[in-house]
Every structure is written in C-alpha cells, then in structure tokens.
C-alpha positions in Angstrom: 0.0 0.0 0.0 1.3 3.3 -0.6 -1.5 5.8 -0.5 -0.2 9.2 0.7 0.0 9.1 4.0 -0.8 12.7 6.1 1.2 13.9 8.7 -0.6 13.4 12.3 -2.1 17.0 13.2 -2.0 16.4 17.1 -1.1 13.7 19.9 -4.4 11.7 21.3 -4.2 9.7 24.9 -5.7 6.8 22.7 -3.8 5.7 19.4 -4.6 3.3 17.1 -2.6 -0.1 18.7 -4.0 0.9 22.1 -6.3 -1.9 23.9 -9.1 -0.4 24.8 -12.6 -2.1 25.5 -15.4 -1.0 23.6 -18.3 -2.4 21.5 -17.4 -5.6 22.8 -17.1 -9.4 21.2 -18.9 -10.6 19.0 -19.4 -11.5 15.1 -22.8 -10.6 14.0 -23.3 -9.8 10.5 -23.6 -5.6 10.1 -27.2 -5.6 8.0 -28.9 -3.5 10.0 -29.8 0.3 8.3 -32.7 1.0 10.4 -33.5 4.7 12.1 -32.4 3.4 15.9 -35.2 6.0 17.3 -37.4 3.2 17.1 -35.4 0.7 18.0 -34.3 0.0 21.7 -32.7 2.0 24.7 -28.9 1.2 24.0 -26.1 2.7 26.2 -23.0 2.1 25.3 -19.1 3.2 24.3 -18.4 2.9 21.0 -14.6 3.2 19.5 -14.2 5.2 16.9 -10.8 5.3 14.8 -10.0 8.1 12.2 -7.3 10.1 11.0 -5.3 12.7 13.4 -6.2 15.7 11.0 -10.4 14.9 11.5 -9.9 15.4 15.2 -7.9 18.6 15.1 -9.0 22.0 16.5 -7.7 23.6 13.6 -9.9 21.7 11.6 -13.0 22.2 13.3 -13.0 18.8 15.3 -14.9 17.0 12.4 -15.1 13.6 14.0 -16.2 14.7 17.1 -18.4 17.0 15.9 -20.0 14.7 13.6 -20.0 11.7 16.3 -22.3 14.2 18.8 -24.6 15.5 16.5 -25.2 11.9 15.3 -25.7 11.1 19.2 -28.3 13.8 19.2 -30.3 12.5 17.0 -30.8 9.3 18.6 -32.5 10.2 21.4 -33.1 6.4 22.5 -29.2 5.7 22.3 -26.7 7.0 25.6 -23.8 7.1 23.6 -20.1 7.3 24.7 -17.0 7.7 22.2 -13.4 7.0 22.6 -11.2 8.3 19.8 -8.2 6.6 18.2 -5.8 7.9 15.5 -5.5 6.1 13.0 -4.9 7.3 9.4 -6.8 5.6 6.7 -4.0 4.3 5.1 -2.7 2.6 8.5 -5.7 0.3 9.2 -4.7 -2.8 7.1 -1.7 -3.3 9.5 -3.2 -1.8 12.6 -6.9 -3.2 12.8 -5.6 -6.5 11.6 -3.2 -6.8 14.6 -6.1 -7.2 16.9 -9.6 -6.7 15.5 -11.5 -7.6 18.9 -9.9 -4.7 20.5 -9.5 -2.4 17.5 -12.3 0.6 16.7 -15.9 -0.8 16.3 -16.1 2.5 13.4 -12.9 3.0 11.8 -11.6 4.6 8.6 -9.9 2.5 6.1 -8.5 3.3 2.2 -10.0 0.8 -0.1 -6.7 -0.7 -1.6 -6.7 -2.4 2.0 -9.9 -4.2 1.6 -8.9 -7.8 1.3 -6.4 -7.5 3.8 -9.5 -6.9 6.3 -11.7 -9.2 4.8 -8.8 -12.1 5.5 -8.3 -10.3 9.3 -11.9 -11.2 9.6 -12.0 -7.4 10.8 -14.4 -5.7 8.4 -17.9 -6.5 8.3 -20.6 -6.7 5.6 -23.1 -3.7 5.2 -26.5 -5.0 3.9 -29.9 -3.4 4.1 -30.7 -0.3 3.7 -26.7 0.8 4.6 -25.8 -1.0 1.3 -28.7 0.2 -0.9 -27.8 3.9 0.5 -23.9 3.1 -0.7 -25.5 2.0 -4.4 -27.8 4.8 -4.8 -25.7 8.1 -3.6 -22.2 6.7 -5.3 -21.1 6.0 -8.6 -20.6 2.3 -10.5 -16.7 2.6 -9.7 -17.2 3.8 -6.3 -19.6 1.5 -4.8 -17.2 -1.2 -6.9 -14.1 0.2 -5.2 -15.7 -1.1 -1.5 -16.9 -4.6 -3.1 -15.6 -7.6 -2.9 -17.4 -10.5 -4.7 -20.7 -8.4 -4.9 -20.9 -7.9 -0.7 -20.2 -4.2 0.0 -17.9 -3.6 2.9 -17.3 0.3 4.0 -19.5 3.5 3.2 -17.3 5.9 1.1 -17.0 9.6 1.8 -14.0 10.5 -0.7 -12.1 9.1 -3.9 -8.7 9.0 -3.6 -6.2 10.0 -6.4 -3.7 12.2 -7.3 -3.7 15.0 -10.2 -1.8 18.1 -10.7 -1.8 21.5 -9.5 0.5 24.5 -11.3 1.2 27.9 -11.6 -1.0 30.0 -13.5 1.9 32.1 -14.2 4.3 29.6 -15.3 2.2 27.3 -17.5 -1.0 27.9 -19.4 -4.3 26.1 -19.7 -2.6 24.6 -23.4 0.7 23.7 -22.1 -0.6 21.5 -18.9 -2.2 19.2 -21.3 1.4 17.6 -22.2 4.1 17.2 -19.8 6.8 17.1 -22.6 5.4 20.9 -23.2 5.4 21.4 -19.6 9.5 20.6 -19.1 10.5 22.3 -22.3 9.2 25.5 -20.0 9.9 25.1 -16.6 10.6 22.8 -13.1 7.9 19.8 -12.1 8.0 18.2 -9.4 7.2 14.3 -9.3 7.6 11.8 -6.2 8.3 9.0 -8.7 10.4 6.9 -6.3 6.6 6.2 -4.8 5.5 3.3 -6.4 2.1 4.9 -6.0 3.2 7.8 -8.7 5.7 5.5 -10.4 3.2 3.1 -11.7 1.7 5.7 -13.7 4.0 5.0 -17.0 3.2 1.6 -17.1 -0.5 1.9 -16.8 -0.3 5.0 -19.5 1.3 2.5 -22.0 -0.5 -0.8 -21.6 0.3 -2.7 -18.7 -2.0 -4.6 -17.1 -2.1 -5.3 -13.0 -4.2 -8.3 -11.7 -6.2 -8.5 -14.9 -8.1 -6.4 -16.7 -10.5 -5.8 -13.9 -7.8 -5.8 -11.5 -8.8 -8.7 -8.8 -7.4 -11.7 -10.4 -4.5 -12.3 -8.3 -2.7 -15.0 -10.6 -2.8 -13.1 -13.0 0.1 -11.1 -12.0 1.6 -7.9 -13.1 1.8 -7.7 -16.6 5.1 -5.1 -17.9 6.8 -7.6 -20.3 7.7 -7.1 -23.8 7.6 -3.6 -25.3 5.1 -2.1 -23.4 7.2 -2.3 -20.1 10.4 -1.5 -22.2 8.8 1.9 -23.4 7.6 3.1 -19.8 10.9 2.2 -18.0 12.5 4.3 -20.9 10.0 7.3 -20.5 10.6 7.1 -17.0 14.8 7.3 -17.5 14.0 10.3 -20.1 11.3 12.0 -17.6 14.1 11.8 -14.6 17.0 13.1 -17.1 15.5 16.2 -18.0 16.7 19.4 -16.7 13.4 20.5 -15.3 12.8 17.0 -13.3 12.4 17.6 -9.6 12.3 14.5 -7.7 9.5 15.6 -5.2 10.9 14.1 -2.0 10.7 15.4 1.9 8.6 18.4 0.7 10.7 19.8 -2.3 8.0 19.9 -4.3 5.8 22.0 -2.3 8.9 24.2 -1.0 9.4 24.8 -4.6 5.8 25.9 -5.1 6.7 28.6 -2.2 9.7 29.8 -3.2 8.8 30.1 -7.1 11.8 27.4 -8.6 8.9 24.7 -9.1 5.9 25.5 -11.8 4.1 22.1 -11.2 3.5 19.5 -8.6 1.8 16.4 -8.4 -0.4 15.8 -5.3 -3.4 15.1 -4.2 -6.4 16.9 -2.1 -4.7 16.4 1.3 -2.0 19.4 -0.1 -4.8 21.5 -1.2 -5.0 24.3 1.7 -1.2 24.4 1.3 -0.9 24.7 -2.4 -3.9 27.5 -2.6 -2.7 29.1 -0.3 0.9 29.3 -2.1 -0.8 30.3 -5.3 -3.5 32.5 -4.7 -5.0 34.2 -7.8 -2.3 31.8 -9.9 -3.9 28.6 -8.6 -4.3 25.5 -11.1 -5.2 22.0 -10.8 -6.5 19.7 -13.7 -6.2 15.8 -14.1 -3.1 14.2 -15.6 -1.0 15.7 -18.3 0.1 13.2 -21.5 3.9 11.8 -21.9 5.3 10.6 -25.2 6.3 6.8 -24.6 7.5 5.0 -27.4 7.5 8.0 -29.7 3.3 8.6 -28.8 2.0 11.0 -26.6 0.1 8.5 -24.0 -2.5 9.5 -21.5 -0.6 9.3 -17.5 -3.4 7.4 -15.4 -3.3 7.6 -11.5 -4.2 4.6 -9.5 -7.2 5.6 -7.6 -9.6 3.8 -5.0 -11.7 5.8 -2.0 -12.1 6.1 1.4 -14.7 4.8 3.5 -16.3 3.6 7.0 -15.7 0.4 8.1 -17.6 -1.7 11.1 -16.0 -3.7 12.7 -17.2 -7.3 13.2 -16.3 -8.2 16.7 -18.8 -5.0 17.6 -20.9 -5.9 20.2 -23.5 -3.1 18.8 -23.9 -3.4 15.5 -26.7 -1.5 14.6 -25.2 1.4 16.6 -21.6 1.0 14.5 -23.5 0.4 11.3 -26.1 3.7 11.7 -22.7 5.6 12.7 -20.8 4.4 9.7 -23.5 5.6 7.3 -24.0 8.8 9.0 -19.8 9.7 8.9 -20.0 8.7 5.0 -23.1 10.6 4.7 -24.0 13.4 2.8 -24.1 16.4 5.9 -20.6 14.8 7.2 -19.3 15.2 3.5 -20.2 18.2 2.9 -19.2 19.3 6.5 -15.7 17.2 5.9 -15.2 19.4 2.6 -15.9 23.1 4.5 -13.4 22.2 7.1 -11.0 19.9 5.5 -11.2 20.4 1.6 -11.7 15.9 1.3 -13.5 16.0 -1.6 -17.1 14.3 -1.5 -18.2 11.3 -3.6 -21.8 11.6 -2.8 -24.0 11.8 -6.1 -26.1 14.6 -4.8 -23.3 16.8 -3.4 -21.7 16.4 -6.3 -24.2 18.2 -8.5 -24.4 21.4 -6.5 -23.1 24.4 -8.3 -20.5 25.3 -5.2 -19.1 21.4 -6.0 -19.4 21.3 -9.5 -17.5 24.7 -10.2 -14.4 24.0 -7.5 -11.3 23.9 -9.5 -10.1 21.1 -7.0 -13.1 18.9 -7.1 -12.8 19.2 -10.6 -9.2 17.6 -10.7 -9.9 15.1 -8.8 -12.6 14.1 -10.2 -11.7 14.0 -13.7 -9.1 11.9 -13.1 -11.2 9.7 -11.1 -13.2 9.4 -14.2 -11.1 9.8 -17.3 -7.4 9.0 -16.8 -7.0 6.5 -13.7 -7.3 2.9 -13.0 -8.7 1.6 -10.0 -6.0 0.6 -7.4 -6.4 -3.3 -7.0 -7.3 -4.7 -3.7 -5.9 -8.4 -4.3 -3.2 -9.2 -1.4 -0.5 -9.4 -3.9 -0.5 -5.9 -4.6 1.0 -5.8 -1.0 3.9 -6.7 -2.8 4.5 -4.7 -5.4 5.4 -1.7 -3.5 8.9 -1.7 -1.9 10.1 -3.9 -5.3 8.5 -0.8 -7.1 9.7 2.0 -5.1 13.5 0.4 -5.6 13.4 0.0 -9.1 12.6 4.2 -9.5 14.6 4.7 -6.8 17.5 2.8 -9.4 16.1 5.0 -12.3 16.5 8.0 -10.2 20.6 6.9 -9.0 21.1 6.5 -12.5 21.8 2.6 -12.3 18.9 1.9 -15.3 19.5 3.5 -18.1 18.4 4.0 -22.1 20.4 1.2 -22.5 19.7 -1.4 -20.4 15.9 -0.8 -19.9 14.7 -3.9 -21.8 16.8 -6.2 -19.3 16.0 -4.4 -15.7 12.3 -4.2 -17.0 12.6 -7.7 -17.6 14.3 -8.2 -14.0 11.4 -6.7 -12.5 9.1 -8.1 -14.4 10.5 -11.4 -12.9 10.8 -10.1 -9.4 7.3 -8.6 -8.8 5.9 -11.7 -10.2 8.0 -14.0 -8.3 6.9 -12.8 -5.3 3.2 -12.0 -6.0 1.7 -14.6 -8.4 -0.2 -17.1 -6.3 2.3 -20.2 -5.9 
C-alpha cells in the first residue's frame, strides 16, 4: 500500500494499537440500516478510529463533531466515544493486529480491503446501509468497496492524485502535455513512490491483476515492449533538466519559493498549495507523456475512502447507523468546508458550489477519465517496496536507455515471483 500518508495534526491519549474495551465481542453480521429511534434504549461506548487531522482543532474537530450530533439525534441511544488515531491508510496493518480490541467505526483506504476481509475485521453492510452506498455513489465507487458483490465500508472521498501548477508559469494549453510542460519550466514528481511511479506503465498498456484488476494469478503484466517503453520514459522524464524529484517536501517548498511551476499531489495538499498560489492557482487531471514515440494519457491509481464496522462490535446496529452517517451526505459536505476531502456523494456532487471547484474538478476528472482503480488483491501488497527500488535505481542512474529492456525484464521477474499465487 502506498497511499499518501498525512502527517498526524495532534497527539491523542488513545492511538490506534492501544487496547481499549469497547463495543465488545462478538461477530454478527452488520445488515442492519434502520432509524435506531425506534429501536431499543442502548447505552454504550463505541470506539471510533479516524485520522489525526479529523480530530484537530484547527480543523474544526470534524469527527467529534460529527459523532455528537449523530448522538443527538438518537435520542433512545446513551452514547459514549473513545477516539483513536489512526490514518486511513494505516488500518490494514493496525486493525488486523487485533480486530476484537481495534475501533468498532474506523476509517480504512479501499486498496486495504482484502487484507481486512482475511483479518476477519471488516464487516458486511446490507440493508438499507448497502442500498444507501448503491444509490448516492457511482458504479466505480460503490465497486471500489466490493468484494465478490458484498459491500464492505461506506465511502465519503475518492482517492487520487492530479496536478496543481502555476498560473503564471504554465497555461491552460501547455498542462495538457508534460513534454510541453519541461520544455518551459521545473515539475516536481515523487516518482520513487511506487504509487506515482506506476503511472508510466498503466499509460502505455500494462495490465495489473487483470483487466478488472482482482485476479490475483494473473500477476503484473510489464513484459515485452510495453514495459520497455515506460521504463525508458521514465529514465528520459528523470534526465530532463526541469525533473524535480519531489521528496521530503521539495515539491511543495518549490511551489513557495517560485523554482517549481508544477507539482503532483493530491487533495490532502490543497490548503497548502492554494494558499501558495492564490489568484495563480491551477489543478486539472493528468498531463500526457510521449512513450515510445506517442503521446500516452498518465493514469493515476485511484480507490476511496470509506467507513468500516467492525465485526467483533458488540453493537452493530449502533456502529453500522454511525458508519453511514460519517459517509453521509451532511458529514461530506461538512468534511469538505473544514477539510477540503472531496465528497463522492451523487447529490453533493451536482451542487453548483461542487461542480465549479477547480479542486473537485481535478480530482474528479481523473477519477473518471485518466485512472485505473487501485487493485485490492493481497498481492498488490507486494509490489510496492520492489517498485519504489526499481525508481529509486532509475533516479541513482543505475537503469538506463540502455539497459531498460533487461532491468524491466528483472522486474518483471521479481514482482511476479513474489506475487503470483504459488
């Protein structure tokens, strides 16, 4: 897994490996969707784990917030919450450590999902949970939480990456083609993160897990050509003058200080980089490359995030009612007024103040046009340090023009080695 991961915005007593009690044992099956006011008196203490920034004061105590008002309006529950951190990129390893004492709520990126399923630590949604998840998200979103047709989290954001610039560097034209874009001035790139690396190989072909992306022995497919050309683009991408290899922050400090015209991010930099740019903000989807003498269309992996319930939750009507109401439509648009996380829910996203956000636009165009949902199959797991070190070689200049076809052909062998069911 290598979704960005944010930095933690403030220290909490609980974190996300602490034992705490909670919701209790059990593994009943989350189907439950029903309004609790007429269901019975409950008292209880539910955990709930989310990410450090949704629980800062500086951002307007979202989780919190959200958790209380949701208490509020179910007069017949006594609700008490205890807070963990715990990013949603963090939960595959840390819920699956101990799922009976992990949160009965919790946040989780989807490119985890079958990692949680195996833990036995994310439960079905059913009911009217999972016909709310069908009708107020899109095909590829409600697919992204969906595993053999049983849905498992409530989304509240898709998660990609895109590109912001300089409006006074680069124009509307030249941001279409990033060979335009280094013939004029710096971008920054984090290509030794497999996450961003990947995004040659998907432009010119390759396949990963299938063509849908969930057969497992069906391995990564970079052989021949196909993988030739992108490990070359990538050598020619990193040997160009106006390369920045976006790592610790350069590409962000560059944006500050004026020697970078483009970065590649996602939403979680958006405060940062607007605030940077002002009036000369820009963000649009993915740029082409020429690979193989063609300009190609770069595609992002993408995936959301969503609201998981946690099986061994002793209340499981309370934990599914809260994990629709966080992925809801009020708590998305509340979670984009404080935090800028962009919503996925159909109706939010057809408001004029959504549809005309130069962020939401980004993000969502590349969600639609030029990305490729992330796989969930456990052998993705190992794809990413193998991945990071072969850009990391192309980087050090240890793969070359010369000897792409052979270290393609090596890592071809290696990710396949170790991820192809055996």
């Amino acid at each position: 897994m290598r979704l960005k991961k944010l930095a933690a915005a403030l220290m909490l007593t609980t974190m996300c490996g602490s034992l705490l009690t909670g919701c209790g044992s059990g593994n009943d099956s989350a189907s439950t969707g029903k309004d609790s006011k007429t269901d019975e008196k409950i008292t209880a203490t539910i955990k709930v784990w989310g990410p450090a920034e949704d629980q800062a004061e500086e951002n307007g105590k979202w989780l919190q917030t959200m958790c209380e008002k949701f208490n509020a309006e179910h007069p017949n529950w006594d609700l008490t919450f205890d807070y963990g951190v715990c990013a949603e990129a963090d939960a595959g390893k840390t819920v699956t450590q101990d799922p009976s004492n992990s949160g009965d709520v919790y946040f989780f990126a989807n490119d985890q999902l079958q990692t949680l399923i195996d833990a036995n630590a994310i439960a079905k949604l059913g009911g009217e949970t999972a016909d709310y998840v069908k009708k107020t998200n899109s095909s590829a979103i409600v697919d992204s939480v969906s595993v053999d047709g049983n849905i498992y989290g409530v989304p509240f954001t898709t998660n990609t990456w895109f590109m912001y610039y300089d409006k006074s560097k680069f124009s509307e034209s030249d941001v279409k083609s990033l060979d335009t874009m280094l013939s004029k001035n710096k971008v920054a790139f984090n290509i030794t993160e497999g996450w961003y690396m990947s995004t040659f190989y998907l432009a010119n072909g390759c396949s990963y897990f299938g063509k849908d992306g969930k057969d497992n022995s069906a391995g990564i497919d970079i052989s021949g050509d196909k993988g030739t050309q992108a490990t070359k683009a990538m050598v020619s991408f990193v040997n160009n003058p106006n390369f920045v290899n976006d790592l610790q922050g350069v590409g962000i400090a560059g944006l500050r200080d004026g020697s970078v015209g483009a970065y590649f991010s996602g939403s979680w930099d958006y405060k940062s980089v607007k605030e940077i740019l002002g009036k000369n903000f820009g963000a649009v989807s993915l740029p082409t490359l020429k690979i193989g003498g063609t300009d190609k269309q770069l595609k992002a992996f993408a995936g959301s995030k969503a609201i998981a319930v946690n099986p061994n939750c002793k209340y499981q009507q309370v934990a599914v009612a809260l994990a629709k109401y966080l992925g809801g439509k009020e708590a998305q648009q509340s979670h984009y007024e404080l935090r800028g996380v962009i919503p996925c829910n159909t109706e939010l996203l057809a408001t004029d103040a959504i549809k005309n956000d130069a962020l939401i636009t980004a993000q969502n165009d590349t969600f639609n046009k030029t990305s490729v949902i992330q796989p969930t199959v456990s052998g993705m797991n190992d794809y990413w340090t193998p991945a990071q070190n072969f850009a990391k070689a192309v980087v050090n200049g240890e793969i070359t023009l010369d000897n792409a076809e052979a270290k393609t052909q090596d890592f071809y062998k290696q990710i396949n080695t170790s991820i192809v069911s055996k």
